[in-house]
Biopython code that builds the backbone (N, CA, C, O; Angstrom):
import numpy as np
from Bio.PDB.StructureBuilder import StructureBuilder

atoms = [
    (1, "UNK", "N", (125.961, 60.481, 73.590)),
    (1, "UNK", "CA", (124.566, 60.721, 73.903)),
    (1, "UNK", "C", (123.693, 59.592, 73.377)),
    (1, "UNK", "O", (122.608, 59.290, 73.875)),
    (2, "UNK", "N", (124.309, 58.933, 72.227)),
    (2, "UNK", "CA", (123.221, 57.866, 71.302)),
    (2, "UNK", "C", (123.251, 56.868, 72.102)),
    (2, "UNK", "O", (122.303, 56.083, 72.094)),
    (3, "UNK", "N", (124.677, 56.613, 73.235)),
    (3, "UNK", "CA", (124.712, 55.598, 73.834)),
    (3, "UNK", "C", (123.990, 55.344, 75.203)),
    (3, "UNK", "O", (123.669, 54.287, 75.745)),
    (4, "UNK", "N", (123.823, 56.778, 75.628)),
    (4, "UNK", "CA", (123.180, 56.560, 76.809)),
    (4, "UNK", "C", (121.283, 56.997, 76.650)),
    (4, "UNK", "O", (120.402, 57.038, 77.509)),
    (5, "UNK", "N", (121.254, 57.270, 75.113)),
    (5, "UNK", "CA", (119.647, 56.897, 75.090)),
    (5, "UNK", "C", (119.431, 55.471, 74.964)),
    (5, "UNK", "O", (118.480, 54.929, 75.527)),
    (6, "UNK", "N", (120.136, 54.934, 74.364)),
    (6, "UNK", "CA", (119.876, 53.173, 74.007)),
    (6, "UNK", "C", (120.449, 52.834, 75.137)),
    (6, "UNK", "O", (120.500, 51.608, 75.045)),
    (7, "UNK", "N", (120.799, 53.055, 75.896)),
    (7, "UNK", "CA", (120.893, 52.493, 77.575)),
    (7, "UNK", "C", (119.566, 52.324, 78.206)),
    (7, "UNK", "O", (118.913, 51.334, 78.535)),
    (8, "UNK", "N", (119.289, 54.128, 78.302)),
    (8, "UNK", "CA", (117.713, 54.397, 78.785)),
    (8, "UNK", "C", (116.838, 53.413, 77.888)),
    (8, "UNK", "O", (116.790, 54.394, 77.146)),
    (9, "UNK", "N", (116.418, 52.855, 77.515)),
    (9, "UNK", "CA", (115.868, 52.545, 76.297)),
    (9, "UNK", "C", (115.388, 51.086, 76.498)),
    (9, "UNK", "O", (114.328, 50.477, 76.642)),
    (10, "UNK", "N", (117.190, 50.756, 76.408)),
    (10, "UNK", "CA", (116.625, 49.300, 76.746)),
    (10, "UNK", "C", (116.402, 48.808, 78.410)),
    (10, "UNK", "O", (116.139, 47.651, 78.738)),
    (11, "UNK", "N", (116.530, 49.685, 79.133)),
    (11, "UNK", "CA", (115.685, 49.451, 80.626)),
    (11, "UNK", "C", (114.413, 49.831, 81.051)),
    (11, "UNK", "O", (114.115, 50.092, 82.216)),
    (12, "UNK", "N", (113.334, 49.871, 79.656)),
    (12, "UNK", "CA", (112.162, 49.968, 80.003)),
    (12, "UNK", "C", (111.869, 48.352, 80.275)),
    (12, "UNK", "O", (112.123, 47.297, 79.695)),
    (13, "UNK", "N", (111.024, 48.866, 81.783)),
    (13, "UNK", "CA", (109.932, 47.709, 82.411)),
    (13, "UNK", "C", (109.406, 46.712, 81.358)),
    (13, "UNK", "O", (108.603, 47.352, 80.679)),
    (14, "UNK", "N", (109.466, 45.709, 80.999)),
    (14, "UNK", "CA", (107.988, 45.014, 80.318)),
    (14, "UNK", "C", (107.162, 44.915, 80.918)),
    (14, "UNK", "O", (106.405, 44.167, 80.298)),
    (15, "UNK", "N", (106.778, 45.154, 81.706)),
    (15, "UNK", "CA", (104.991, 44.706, 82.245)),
    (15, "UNK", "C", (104.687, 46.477, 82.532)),
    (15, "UNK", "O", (104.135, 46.830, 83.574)),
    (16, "UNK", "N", (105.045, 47.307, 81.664)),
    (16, "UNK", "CA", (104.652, 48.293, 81.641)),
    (16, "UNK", "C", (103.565, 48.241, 80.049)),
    (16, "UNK", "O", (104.101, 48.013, 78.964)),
    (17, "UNK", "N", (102.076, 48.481, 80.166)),
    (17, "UNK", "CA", (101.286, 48.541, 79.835)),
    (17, "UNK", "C", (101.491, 49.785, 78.553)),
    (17, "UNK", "O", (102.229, 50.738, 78.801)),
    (18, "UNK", "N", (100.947, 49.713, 77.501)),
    (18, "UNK", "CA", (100.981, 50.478, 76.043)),
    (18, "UNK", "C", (101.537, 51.952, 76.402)),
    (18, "UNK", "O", (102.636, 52.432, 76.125)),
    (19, "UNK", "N", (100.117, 52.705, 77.316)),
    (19, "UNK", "CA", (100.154, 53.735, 77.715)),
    (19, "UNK", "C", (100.983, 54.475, 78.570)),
    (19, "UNK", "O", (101.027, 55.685, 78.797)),
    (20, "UNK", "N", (101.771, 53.328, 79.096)),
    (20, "UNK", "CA", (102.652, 53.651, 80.327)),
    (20, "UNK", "C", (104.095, 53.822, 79.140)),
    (20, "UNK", "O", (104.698, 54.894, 79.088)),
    (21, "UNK", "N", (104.463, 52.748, 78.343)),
    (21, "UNK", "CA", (105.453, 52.905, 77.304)),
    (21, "UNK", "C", (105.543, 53.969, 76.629)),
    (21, "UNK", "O", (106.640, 54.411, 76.287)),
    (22, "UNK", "N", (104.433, 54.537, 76.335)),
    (22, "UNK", "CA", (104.224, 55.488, 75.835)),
    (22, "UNK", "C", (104.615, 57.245, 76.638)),
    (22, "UNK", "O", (105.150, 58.294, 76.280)),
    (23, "UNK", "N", (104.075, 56.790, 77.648)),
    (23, "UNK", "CA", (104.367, 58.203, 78.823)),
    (23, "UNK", "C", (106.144, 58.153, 78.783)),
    (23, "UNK", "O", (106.829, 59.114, 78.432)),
    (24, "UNK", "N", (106.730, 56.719, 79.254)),
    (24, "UNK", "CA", (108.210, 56.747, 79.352)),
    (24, "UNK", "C", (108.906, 57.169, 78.312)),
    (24, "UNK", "O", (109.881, 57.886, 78.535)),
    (25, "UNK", "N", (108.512, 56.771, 76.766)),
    (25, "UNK", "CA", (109.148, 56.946, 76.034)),
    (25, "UNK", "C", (108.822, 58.500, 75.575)),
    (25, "UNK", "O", (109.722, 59.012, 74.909)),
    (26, "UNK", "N", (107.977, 59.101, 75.765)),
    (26, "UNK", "CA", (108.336, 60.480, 75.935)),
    (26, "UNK", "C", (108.851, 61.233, 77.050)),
    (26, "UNK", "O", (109.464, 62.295, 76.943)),
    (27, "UNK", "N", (108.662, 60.822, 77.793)),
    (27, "UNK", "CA", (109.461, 61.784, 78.941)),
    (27, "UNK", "C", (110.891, 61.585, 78.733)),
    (27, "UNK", "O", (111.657, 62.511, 78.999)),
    (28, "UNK", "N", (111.385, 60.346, 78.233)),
    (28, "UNK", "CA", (112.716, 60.146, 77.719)),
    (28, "UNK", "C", (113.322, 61.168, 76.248)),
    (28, "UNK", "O", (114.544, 61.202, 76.098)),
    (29, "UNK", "N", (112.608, 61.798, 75.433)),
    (29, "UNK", "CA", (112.599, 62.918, 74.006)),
    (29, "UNK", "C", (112.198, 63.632, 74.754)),
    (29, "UNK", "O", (113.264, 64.037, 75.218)),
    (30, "UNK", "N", (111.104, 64.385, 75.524)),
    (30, "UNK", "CA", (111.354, 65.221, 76.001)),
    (30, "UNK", "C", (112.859, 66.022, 76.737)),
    (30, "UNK", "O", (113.314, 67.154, 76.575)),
    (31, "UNK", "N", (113.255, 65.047, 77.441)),
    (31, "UNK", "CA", (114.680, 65.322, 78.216)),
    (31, "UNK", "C", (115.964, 65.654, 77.675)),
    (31, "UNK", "O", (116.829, 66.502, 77.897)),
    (32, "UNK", "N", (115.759, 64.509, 76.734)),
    (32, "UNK", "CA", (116.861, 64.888, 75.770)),
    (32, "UNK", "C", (116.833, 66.064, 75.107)),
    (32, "UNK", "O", (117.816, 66.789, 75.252)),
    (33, "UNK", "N", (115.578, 66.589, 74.124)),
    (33, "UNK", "CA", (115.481, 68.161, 73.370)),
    (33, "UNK", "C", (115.360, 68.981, 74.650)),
    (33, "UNK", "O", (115.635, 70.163, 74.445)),
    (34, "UNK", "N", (115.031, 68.702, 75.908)),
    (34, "UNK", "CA", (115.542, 69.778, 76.813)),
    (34, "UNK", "C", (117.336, 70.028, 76.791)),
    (34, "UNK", "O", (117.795, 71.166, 76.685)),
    (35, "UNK", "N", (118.218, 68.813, 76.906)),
    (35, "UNK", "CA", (119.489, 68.964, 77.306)),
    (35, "UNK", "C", (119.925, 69.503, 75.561)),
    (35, "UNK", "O", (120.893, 70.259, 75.482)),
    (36, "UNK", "N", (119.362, 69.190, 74.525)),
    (36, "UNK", "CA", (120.114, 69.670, 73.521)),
    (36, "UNK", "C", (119.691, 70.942, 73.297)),
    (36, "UNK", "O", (120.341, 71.570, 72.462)),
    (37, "UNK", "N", (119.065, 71.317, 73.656)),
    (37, "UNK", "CA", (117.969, 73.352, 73.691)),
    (37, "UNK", "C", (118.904, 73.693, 74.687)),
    (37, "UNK", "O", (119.548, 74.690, 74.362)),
    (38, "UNK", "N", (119.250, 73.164, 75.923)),
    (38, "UNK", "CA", (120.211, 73.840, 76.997)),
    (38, "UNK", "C", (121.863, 73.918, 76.309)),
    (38, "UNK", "O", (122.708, 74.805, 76.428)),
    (39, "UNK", "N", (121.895, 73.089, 75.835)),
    (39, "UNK", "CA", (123.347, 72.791, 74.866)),
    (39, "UNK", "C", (123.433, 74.032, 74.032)),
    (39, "UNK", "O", (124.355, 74.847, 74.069)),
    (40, "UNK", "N", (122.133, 74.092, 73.109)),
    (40, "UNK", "CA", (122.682, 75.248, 72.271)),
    (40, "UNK", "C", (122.497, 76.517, 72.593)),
    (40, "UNK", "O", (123.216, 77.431, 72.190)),
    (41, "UNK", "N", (121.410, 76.660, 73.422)),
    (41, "UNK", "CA", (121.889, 78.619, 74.121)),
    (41, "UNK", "C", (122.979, 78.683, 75.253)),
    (41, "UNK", "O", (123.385, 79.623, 75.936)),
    (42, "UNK", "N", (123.386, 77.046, 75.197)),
    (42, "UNK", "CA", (125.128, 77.824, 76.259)),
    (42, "UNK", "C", (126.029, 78.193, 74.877)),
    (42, "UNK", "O", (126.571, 79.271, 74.639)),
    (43, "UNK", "N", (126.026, 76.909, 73.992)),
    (43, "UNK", "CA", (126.808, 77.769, 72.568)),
    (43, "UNK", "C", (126.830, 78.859, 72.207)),
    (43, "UNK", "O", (127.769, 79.653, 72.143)),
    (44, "UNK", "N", (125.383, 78.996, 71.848)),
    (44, "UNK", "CA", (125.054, 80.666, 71.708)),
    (44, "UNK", "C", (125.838, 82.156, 72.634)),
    (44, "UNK", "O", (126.260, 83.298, 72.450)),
    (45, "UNK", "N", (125.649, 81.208, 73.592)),
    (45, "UNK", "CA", (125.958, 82.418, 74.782)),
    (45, "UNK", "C", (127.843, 82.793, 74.399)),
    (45, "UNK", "O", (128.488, 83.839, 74.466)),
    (46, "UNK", "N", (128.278, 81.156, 73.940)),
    (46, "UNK", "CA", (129.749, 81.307, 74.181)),
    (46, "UNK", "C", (130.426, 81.842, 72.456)),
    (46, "UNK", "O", (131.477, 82.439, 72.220)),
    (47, "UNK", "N", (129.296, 81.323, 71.426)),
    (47, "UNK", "CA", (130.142, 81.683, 70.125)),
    (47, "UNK", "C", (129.418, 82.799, 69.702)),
    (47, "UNK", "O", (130.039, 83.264, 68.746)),
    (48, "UNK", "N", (128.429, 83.459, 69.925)),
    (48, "UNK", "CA", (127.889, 84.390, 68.968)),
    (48, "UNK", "C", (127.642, 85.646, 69.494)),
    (48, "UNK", "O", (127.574, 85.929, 70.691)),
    (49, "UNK", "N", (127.507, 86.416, 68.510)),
    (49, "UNK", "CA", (127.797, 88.346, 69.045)),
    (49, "UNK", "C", (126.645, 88.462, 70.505)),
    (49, "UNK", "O", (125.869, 87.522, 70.679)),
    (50, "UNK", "N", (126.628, 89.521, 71.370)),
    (50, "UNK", "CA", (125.959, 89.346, 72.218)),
    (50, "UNK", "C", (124.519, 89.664, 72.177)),
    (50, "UNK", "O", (123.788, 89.167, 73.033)),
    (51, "UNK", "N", (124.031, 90.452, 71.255)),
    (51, "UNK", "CA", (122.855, 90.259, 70.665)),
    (51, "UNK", "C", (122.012, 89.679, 69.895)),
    (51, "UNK", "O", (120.831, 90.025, 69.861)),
    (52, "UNK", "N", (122.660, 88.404, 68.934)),
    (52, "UNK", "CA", (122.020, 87.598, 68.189)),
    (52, "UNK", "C", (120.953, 87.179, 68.811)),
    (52, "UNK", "O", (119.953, 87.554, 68.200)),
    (53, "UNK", "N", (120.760, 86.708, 69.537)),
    (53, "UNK", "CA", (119.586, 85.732, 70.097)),
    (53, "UNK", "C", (119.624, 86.269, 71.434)),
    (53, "UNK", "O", (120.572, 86.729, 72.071)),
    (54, "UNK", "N", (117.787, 86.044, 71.888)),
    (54, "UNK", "CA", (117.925, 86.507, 73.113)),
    (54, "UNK", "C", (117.696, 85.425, 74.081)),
    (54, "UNK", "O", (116.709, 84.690, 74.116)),
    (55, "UNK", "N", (118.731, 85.408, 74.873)),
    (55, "UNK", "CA", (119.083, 83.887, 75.348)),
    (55, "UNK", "C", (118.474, 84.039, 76.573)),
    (55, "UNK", "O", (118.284, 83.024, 77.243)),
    (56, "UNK", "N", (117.984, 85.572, 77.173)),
    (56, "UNK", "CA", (117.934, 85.321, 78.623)),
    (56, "UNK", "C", (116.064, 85.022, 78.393)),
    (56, "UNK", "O", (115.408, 84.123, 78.920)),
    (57, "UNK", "N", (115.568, 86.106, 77.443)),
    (57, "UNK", "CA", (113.767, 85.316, 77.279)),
    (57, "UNK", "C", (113.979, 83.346, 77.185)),
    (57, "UNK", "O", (113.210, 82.581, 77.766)),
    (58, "UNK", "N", (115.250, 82.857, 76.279)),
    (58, "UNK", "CA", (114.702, 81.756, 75.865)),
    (58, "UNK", "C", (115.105, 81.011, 77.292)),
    (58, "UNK", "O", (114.321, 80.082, 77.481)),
    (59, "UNK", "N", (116.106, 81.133, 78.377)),
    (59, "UNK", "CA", (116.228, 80.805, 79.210)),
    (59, "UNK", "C", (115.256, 80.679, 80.510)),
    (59, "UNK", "O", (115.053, 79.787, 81.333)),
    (60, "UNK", "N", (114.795, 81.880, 80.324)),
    (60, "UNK", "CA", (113.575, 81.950, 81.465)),
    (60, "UNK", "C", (112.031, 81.278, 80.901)),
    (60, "UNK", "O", (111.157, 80.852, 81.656)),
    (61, "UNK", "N", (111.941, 81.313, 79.152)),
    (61, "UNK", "CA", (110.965, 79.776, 79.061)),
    (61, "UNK", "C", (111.745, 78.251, 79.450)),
    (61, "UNK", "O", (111.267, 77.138, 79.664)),
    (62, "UNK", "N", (112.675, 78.584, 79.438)),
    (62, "UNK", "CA", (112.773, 77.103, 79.449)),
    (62, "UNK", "C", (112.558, 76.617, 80.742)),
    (62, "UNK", "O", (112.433, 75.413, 80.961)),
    (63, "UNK", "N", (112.498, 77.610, 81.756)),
    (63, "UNK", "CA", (112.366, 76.990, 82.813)),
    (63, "UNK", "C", (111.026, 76.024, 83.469)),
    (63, "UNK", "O", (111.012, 75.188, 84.372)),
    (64, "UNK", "N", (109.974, 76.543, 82.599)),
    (64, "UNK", "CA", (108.884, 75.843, 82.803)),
    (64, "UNK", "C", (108.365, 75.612, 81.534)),
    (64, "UNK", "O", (107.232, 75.876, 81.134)),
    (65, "UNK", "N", (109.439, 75.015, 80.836)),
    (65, "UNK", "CA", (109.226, 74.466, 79.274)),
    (65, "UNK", "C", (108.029, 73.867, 78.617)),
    (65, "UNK", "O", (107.793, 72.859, 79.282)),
    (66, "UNK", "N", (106.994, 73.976, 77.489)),
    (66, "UNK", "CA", (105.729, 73.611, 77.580)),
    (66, "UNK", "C", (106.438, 72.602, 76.298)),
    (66, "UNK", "O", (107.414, 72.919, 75.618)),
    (67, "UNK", "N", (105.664, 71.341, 76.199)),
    (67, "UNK", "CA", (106.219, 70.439, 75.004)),
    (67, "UNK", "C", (107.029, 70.638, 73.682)),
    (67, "UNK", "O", (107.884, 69.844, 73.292)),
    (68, "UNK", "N", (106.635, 71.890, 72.977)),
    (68, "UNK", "CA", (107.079, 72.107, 71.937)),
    (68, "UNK", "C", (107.737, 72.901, 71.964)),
    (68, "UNK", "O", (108.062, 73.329, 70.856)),
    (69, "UNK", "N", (108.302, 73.545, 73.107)),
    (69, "UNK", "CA", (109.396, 74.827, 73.507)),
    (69, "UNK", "C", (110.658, 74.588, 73.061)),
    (69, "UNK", "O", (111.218, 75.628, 72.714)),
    (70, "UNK", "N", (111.373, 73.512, 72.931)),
    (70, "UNK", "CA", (112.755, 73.146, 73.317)),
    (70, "UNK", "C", (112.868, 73.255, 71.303)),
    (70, "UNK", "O", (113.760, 73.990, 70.881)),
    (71, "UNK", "N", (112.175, 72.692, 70.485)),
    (71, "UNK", "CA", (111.980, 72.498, 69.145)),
    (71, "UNK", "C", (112.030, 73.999, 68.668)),
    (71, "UNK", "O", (112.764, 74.405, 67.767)),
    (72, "UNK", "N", (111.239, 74.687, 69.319)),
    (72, "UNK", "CA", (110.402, 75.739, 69.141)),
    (72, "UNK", "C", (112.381, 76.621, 68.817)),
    (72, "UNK", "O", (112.966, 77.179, 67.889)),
    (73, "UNK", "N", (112.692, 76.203, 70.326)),
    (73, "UNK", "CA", (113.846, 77.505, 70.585)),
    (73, "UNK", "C", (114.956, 77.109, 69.411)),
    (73, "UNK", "O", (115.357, 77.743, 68.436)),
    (74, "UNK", "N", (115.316, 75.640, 69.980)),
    (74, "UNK", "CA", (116.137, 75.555, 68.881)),
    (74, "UNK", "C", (116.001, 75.973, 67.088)),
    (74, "UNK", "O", (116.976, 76.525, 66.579)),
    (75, "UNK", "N", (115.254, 75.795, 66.560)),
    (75, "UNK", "CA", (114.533, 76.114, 65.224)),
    (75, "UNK", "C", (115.017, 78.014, 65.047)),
    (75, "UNK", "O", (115.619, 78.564, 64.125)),
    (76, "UNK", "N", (114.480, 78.571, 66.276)),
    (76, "UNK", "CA", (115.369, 79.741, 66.140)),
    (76, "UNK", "C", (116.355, 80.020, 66.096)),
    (76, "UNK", "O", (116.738, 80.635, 65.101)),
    (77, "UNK", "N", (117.096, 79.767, 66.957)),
    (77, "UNK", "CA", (118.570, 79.864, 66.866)),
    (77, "UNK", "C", (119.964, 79.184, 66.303)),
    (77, "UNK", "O", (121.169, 79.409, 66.423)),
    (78, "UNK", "N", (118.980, 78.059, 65.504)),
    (78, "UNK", "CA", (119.793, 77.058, 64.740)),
    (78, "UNK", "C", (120.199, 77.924, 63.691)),
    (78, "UNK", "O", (121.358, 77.716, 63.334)),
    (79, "UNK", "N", (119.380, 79.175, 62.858)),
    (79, "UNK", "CA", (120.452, 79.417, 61.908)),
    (79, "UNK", "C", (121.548, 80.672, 62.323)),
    (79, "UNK", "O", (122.385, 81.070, 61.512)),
    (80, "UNK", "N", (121.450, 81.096, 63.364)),
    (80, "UNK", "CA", (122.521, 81.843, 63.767)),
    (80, "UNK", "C", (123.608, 80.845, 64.339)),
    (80, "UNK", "O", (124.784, 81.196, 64.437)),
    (81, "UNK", "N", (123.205, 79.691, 64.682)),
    (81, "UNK", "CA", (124.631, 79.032, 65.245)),
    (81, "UNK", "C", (124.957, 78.363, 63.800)),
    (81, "UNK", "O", (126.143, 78.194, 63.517)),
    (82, "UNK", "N", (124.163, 78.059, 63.073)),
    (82, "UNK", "CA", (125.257, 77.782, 61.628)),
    (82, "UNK", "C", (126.022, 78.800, 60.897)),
    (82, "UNK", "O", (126.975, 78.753, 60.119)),
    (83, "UNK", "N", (125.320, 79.709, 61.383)),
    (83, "UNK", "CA", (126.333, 81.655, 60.903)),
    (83, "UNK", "C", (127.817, 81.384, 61.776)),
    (83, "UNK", "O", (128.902, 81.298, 61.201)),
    (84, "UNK", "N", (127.732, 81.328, 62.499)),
    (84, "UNK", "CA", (128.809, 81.432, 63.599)),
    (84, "UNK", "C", (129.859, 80.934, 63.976)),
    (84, "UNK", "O", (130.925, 81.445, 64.319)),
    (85, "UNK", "N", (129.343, 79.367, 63.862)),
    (85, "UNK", "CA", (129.848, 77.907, 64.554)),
    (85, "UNK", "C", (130.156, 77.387, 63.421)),
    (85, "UNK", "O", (131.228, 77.624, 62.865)),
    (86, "UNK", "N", (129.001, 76.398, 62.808)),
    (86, "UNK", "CA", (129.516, 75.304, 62.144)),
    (86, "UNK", "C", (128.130, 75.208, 60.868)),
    (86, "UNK", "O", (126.936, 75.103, 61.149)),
    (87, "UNK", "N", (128.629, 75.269, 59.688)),
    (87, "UNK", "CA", (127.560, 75.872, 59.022)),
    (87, "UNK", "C", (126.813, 74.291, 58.496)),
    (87, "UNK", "O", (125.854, 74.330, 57.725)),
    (88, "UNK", "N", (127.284, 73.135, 58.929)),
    (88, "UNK", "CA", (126.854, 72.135, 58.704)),
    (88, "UNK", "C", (125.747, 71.302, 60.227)),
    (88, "UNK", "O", (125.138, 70.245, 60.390)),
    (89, "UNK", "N", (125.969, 72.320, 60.886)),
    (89, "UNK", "CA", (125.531, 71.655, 62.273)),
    (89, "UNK", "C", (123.912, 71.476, 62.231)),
    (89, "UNK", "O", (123.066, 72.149, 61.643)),
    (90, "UNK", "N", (123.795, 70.444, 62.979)),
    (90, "UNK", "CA", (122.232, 69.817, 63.069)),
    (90, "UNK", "C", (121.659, 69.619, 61.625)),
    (90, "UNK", "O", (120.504, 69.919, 61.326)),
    (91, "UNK", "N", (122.656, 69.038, 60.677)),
    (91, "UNK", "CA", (122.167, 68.902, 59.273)),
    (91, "UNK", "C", (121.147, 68.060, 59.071)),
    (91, "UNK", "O", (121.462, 66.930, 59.444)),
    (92, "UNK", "N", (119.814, 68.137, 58.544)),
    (92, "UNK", "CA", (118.802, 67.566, 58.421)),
    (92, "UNK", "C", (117.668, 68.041, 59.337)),
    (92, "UNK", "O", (116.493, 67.817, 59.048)),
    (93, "UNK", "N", (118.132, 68.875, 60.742)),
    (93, "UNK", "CA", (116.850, 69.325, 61.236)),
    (93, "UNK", "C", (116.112, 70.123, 61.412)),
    (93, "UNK", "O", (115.125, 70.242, 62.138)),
    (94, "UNK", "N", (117.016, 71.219, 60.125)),
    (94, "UNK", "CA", (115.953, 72.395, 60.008)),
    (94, "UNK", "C", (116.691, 72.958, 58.166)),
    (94, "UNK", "O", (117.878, 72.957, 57.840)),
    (95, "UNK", "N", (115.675, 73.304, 57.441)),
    (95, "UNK", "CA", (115.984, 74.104, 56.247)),
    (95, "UNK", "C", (115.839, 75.367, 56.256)),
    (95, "UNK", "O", (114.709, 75.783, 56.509)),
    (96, "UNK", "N", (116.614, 76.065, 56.065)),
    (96, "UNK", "CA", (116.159, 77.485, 55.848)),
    (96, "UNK", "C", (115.045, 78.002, 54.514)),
    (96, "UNK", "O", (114.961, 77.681, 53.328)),
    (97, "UNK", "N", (114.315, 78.910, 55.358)),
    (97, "UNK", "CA", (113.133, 78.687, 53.832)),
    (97, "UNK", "C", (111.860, 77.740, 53.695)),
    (97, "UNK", "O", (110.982, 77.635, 52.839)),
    (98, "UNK", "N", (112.150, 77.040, 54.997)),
    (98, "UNK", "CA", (111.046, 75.847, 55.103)),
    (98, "UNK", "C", (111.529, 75.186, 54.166)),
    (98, "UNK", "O", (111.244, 74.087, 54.641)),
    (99, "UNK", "N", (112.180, 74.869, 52.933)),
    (99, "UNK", "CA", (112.340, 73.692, 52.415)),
    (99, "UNK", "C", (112.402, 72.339, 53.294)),
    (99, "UNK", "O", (112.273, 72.328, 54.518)),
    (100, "UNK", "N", (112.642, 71.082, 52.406)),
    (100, "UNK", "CA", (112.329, 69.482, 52.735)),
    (100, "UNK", "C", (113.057, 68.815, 53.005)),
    (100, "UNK", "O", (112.765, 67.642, 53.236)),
]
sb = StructureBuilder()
sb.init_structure("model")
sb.init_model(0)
sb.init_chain("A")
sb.init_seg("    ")
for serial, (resi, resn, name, xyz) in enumerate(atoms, 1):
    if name == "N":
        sb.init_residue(resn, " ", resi, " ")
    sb.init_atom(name, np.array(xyz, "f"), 0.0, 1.0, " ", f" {name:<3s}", serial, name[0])
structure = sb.get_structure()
């Protein structure tokens, strides 16, 4: 995945103007925390009891996902997939407890 963002990445336009760099290079993080939010409620769906999380609400936001949705979902369901799965997974992008 690291390889094909630094693909995307380095085929931005130069004579694309501040604001325009700016639009690309988010629509490019946007896409990606869409495909990794889609990544983890198929996990969900496949490793965890059938009620942990409710995958079909977070599925039907995602369909018309608003910016901070994909953060939003994952943040929830990140600590049931470290219950489940892999208790080290996505280390660094969420603390339980709000810690730093």
């Amino acid at each position: 995945m690291i390889n094909l963002y630094n693909k995307v990445l380095s085929q931005v336009p130069t004579s694309l103007s501040p604001t325009e760099k700016v639009t690309f290079y988010s629509s490019v993080l946007r896409s990606i925390l869409q495909v990794a939010t889609l990544t983890s409620l198929e996990r969900c769906s496949r490793y965890l009891p059938e009620n942990e999380v409710d995958l079909e609400a977070s599925l039907n936001r995602m369909q018309q996902p608003s910016d901070g949705l994909p953060v939003e979902i994952i943040e929830s369901i990140l600590p049931s997939l470290r219950t489940y799965v892999d208790r080290n997974l996505a280390h660094g992008w969420y603390k339980e407890g709000g810690g730093g």
